[in-house]
PASE-307487 format. One line per field, with one value per residue (C-alpha): residue in three letters; x, y, z. Coordinates in steps of 0.001 Angstrom, whole numbers, plus 500000, padded with zeros to 6 digits. Example, Ala and Ser with C-alpha at 12.3 -4.5 7.8 and 13.67 -1.06 7.14 Angstrom:
BEGIN
residuo <- Ala;Ser
px <- 512300;513670
py <- 495500;498940
pz <- 507800;507140
# end
This chain:
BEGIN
residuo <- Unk;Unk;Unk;Unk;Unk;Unk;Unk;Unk;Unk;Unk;Unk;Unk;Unk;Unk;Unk;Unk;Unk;Unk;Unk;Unk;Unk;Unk;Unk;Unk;Unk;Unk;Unk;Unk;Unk;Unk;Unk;Unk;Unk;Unk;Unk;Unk;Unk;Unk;Unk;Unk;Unk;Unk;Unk;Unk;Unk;Unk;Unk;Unk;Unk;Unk;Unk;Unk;Unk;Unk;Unk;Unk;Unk;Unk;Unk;Unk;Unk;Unk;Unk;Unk;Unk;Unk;Unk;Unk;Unk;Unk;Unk;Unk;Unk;Unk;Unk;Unk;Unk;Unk;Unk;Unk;Unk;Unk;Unk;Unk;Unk;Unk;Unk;Unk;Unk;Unk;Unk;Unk;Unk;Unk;Unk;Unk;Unk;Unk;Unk;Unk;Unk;Unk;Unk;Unk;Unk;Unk;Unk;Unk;Unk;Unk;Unk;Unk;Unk;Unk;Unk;Unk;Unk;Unk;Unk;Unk;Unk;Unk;Unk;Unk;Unk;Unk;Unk;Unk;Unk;Unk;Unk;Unk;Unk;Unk;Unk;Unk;Unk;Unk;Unk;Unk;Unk;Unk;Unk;Unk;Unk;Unk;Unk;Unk;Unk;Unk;Unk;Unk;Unk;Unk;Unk;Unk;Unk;Unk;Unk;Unk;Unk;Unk;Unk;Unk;Unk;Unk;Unk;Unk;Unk;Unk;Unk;Unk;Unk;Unk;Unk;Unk;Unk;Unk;Unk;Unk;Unk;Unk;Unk;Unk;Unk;Unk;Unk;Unk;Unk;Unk;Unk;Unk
px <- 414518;416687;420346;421346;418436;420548;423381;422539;420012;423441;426298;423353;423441;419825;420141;423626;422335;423355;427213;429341;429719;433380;433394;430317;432691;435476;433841;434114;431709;432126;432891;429515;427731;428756;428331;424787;424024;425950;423297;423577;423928;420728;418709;420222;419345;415767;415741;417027;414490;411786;413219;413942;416810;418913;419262;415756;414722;417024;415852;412178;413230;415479;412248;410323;412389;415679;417118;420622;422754;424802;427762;426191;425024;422148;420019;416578;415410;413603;411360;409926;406235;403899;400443;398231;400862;402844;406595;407067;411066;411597;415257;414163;411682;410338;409323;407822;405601;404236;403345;401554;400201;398647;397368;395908;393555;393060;391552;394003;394833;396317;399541;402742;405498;409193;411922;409112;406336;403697;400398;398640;395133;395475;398182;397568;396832;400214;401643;400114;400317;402421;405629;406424;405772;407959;410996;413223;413744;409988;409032;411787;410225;406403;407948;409742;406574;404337;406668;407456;403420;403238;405693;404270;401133;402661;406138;407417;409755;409247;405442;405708;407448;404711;402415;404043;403453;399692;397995;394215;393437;392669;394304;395061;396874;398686;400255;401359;402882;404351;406096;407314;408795;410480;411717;412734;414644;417005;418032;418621;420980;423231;423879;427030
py <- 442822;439348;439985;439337;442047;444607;443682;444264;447595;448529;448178;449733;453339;452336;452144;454200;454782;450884;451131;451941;454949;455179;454811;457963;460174;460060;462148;466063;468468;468625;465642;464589;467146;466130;463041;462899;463718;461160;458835;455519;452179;450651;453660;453956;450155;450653;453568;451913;448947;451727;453744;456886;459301;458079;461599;462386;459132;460317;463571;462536;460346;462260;465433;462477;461464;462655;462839;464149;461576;462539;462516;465003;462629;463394;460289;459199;457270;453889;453920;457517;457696;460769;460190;462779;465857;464611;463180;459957;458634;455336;453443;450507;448456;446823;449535;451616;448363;448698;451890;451837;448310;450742;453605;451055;449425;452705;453412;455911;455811;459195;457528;458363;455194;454840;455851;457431;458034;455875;456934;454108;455567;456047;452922;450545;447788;448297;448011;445111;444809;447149;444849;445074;448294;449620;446890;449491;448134;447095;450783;452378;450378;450972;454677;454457;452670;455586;458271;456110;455991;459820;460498;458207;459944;463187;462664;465243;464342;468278;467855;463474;465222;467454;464965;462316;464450;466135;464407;466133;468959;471463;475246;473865;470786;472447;475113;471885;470483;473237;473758;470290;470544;473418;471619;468584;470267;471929;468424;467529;471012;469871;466444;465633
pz <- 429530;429558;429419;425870;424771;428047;425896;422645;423467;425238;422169;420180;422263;423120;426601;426912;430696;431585;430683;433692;435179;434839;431730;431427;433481;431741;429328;429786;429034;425406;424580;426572;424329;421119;422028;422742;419169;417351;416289;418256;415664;417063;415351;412317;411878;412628;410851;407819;408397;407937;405239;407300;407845;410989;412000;411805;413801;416692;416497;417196;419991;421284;421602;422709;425653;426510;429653;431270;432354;435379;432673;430187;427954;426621;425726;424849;428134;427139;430457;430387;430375;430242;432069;430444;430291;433132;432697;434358;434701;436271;436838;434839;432778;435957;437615;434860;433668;437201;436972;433699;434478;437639;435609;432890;435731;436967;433606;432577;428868;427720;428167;426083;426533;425748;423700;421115;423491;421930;422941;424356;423631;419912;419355;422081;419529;418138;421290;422609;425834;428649;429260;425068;424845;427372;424950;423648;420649;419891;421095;418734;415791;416811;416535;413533;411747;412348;411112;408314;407842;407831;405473;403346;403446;403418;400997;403211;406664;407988;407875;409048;411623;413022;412664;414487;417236;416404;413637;413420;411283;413538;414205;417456;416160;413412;415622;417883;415052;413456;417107;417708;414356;415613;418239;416460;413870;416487;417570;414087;414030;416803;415186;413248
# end
């Protein structure tokens, strides 16, 4: 990422992890908590762009790929990756693109990316190539297009939701669904 993208994915709570630590730890505990569910600017412009709730946008990403800051933030982390059921974190865009650049010539493609883990099998073609997709803010809008695409489909955000997360029409897939919605909707419950 080139340093006016750090800067703007930073004023736009999409990469809260890069401000400074002082400024993290002068937070307490509660503050910290409510905190991580105010929705960041940066997502309620793409979720705006896309025609979906802020909230719910945040919510998804936030089930997708939140991680504890060391100040009690709690934050959707732009370079998480999950190699076929396994939770990748890396410190930065570098060294995430060289693991998935690694597990792509390894022939590995059951690979979720980013802020919305993006499956790389079933949207690689959206994402184009490893270095974009692991660009917060193109990852956050790949995201935000296919929820946007499932509500359309749907006219319903609880069931977009579920099948942002398990999209065939099996038993199996349902009951995946109908838990990630679960899960989903309690981040939506501890927003303000």
């Amino acid at each position: 990422m080139d340093w006016r993208t750090c800067v703007r994915a930073v004023q736009h709570g999409i990469v809260i992890a890069a401000l400074s630590g002082a400024v993290e730890m002068m937070l307490d505990a509660g503050t910290a908590a409510a905190a991580s569910y105010v929705v960041p600017q940066g997502y309620v412009d793409v979720a705006n762009e896309h025609g979906i709730p802020p909230r719910i946008l945040y919510a998804v990403a936030m089930q997708e790929s939140a991680l504890l800051l060391p100040s009690g933030i709690v934050r959707p982390w732009p370079w998480t990756l999950n190699v076929e059921g396994r939770a990748e974190r890396f410190r930065g865009r570098e060294e995430a693109h060289q693991a998935l650049t690694w597990y792509l010539r390894s022939g590995v493609r059951s690979i979720d990316i980013g802020l919305m883990q993006v499956n790389w099998r079933w949207h690689g073609d959206r994402l184009r190539d490893p270095w974009i997709a692991l660009d917060p803010y193109f990852n956050l809008r790949v995201g935000a297009t296919i929820l946007a695409e499932h509500y359309r489909s749907t006219g319903d955000w609880q069931k977009a939701i579920g099948l942002y997360h398990a999209s065939a029409n099996t038993p199996a897939a349902k009951h995946r669904a109908e838990n990630y919605r679960a899960d989903v909707n309690r981040h939506l419950g501890r927003m303000q």
